[in-house]
C-alpha positions in Angstrom: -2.0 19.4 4.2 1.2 21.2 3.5 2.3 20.7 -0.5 5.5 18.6 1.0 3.2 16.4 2.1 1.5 15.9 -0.9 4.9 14.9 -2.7 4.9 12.3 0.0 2.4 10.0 -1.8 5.6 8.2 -4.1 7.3 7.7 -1.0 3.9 6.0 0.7 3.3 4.0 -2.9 7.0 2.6 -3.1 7.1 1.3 0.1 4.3 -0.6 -0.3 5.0 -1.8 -3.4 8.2 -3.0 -1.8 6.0 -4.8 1.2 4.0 -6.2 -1.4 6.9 -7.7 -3.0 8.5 -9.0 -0.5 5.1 -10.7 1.0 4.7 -12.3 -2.5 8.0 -14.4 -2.3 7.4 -15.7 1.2 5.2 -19.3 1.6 1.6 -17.5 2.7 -1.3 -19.6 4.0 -4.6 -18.5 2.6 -5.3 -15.5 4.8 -2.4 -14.1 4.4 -2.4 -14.7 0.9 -5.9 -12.4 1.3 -4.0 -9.8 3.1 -2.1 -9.6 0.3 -5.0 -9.6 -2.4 -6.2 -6.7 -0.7 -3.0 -4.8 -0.4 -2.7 -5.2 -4.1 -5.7 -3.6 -4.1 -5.7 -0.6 -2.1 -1.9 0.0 -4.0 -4.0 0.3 -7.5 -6.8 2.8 -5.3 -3.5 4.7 -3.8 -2.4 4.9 -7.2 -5.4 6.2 -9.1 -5.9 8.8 -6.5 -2.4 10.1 -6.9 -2.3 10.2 -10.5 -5.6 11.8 -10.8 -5.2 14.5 -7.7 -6.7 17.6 -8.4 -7.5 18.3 -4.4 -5.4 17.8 -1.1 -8.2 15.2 -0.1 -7.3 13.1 -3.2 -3.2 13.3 -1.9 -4.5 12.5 1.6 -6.6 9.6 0.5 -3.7 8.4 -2.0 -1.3 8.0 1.4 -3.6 6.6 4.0 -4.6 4.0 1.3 -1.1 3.2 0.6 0.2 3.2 4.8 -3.0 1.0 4.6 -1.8 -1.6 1.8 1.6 -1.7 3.6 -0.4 -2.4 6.5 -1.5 -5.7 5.2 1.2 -6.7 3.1 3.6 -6.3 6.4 0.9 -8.4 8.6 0.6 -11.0 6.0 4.5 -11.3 6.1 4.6 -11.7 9.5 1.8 -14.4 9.0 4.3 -16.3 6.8 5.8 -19.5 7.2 9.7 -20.2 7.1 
């Protein structure tokens, strides 16, 4: 992984905080409430990893846990009711 990509990891984070948000103001039934739960979850994990990076794997694990957490919170919006 090239060191640009390793700056990418905000970029991942933020738009899945941003997914997250926007899931959390929409009426969700109860699994795509959980969607969300775990979203929340792999954001903190996405997080920890980025703060604390002192290898490419930890960058590389960062991202795909935050693409991951977008993921969710994107399916769970699209599980929502009008």
């Amino acid at each position: 992984m090239s060191p640009a990509l390793a700056w990418n990891c905000p970029v991942q984070i933020k738009a899945a905080e941003d997914a997250i948000k926007k899931a959390d103001t929409m009426k969700l039934g109860p699994d795509a409430r959980a969607l969300v739960n775990q979203a929340k979850k792999l954001l903190e994990e996405a997080r920890k990893h980025h703060r604390e990076a002192s290898a490419k794997i930890d960058h590389a694990n960062a991202m795909w846990k935050a693409k991951a957490a977008l993921a969710q919170a994107d399916a769970a919006a699209a599980m929502s009711t009008p």
